[in-house]
C-alpha positions as CSV (number, residue, x, y, z in Angstrom):
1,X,103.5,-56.8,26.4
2,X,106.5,-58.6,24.2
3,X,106.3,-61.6,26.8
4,X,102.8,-61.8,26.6
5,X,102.2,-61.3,22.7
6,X,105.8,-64.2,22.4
7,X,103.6,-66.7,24.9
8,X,100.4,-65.9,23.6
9,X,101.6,-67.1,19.9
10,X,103.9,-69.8,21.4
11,X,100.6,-71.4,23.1
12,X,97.9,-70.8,20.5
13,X,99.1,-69.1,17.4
14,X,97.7,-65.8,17.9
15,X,99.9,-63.1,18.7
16,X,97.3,-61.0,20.3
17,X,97.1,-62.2,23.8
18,X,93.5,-61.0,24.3
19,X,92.1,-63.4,21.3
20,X,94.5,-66.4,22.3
21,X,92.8,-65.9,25.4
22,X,89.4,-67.7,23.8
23,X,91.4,-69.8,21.8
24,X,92.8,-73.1,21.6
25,X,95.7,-74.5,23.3
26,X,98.5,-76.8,21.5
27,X,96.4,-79.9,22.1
28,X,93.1,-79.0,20.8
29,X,91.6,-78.0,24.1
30,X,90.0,-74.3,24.2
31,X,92.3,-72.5,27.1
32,X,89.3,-71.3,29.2
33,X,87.9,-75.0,29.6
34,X,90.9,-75.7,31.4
35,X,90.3,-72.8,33.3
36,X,86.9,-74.0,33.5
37,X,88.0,-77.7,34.7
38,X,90.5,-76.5,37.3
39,X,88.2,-74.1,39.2
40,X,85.8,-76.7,39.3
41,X,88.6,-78.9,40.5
42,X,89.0,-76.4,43.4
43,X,85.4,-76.4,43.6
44,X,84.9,-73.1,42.5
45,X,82.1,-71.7,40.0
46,X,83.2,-72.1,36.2
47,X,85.7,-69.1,35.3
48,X,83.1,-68.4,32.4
49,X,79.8,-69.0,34.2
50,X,79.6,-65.3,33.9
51,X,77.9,-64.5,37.3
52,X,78.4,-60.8,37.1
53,X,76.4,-58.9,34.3
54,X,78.3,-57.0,31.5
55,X,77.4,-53.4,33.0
56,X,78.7,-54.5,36.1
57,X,82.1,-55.6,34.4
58,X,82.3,-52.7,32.3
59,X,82.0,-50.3,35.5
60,X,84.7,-52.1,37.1
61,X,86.8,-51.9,34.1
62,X,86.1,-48.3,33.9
63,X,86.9,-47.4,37.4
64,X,90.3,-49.1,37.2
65,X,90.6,-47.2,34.0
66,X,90.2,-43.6,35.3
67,X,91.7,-44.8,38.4
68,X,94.9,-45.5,36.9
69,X,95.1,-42.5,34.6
70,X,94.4,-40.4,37.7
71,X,97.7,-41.4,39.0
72,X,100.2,-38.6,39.9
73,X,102.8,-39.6,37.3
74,X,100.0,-39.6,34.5
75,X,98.0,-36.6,36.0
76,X,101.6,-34.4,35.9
77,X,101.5,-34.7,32.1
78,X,98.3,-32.3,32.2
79,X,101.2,-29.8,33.5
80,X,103.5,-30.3,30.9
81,X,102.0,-29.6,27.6
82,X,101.5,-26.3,26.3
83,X,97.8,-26.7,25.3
84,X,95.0,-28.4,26.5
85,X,94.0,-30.3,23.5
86,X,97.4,-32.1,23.8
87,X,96.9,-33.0,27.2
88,X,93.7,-34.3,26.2
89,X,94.9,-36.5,23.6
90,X,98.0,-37.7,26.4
91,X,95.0,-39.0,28.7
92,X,93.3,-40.8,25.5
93,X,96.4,-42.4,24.5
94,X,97.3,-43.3,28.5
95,X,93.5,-44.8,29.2
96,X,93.9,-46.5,25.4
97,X,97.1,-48.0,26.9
98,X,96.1,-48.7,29.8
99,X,93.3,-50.9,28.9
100,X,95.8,-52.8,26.9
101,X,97.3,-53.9,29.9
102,X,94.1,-54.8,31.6
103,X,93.0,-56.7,29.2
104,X,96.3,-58.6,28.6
105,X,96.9,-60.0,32.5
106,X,93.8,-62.1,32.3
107,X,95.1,-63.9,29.0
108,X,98.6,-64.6,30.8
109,X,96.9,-66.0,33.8
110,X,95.2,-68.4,31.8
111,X,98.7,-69.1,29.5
112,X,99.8,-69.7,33.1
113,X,97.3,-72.1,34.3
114,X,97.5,-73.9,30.7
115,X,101.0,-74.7,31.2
């Protein structure tokens, strides 16, 4: 996360990569029209054309989510703790983190591509 929160206000300003995703870059150009131009350039769809709906996206999301928390090294924390409230609030904090990350590779593709 340090990389991508040092890029992410090296590029637009913003130290949180997630909202210098939507932002713009050092020349005035929004970051996801040049993601925009250069799929299109590949003749691809636009990156933001937004073919899938949001439910669809937010199952996806989800699934990786739970997916990841149910992970051997995450689920052998559940094992660890002496009561089940704590290893409640472990899975909270490792699906809180976790979508962190998720949300954050997106935005250093794009600080990638923007280059």
């Amino acid at each position: 996360m340090v990389p991508a929160i040092f890029i992410s206000f090296q590029m637009t300003g913003n130290p949180i990569p997630q909202l210098g995703f939507g932002s713009s870059g050092e020349d005035g150009v929004f970051l996801l029209d040049k993601l925009d131009g250069l799929s299109e350039q590949l003749g691809f769809h636009e990156y933001t054309s937004g073919s899938k709906s949001m439910i669809d996206v937010f199952a996806i999301t989800t699934a990786l989510m739970v997916g990841t928390a149910g992970l051997p090294h995450v689920i052998v924390r559940f094992f660890t703790v002496p009561r089940v409230k704590d290893a409640r609030v472990s899975a909270g904090w490792a699906l809180f983190f976790i979508a962190i990350l998720y949300t954050t590779v997106p935005a250093v593709a794009v600080y990638k591509i923007a280059l």
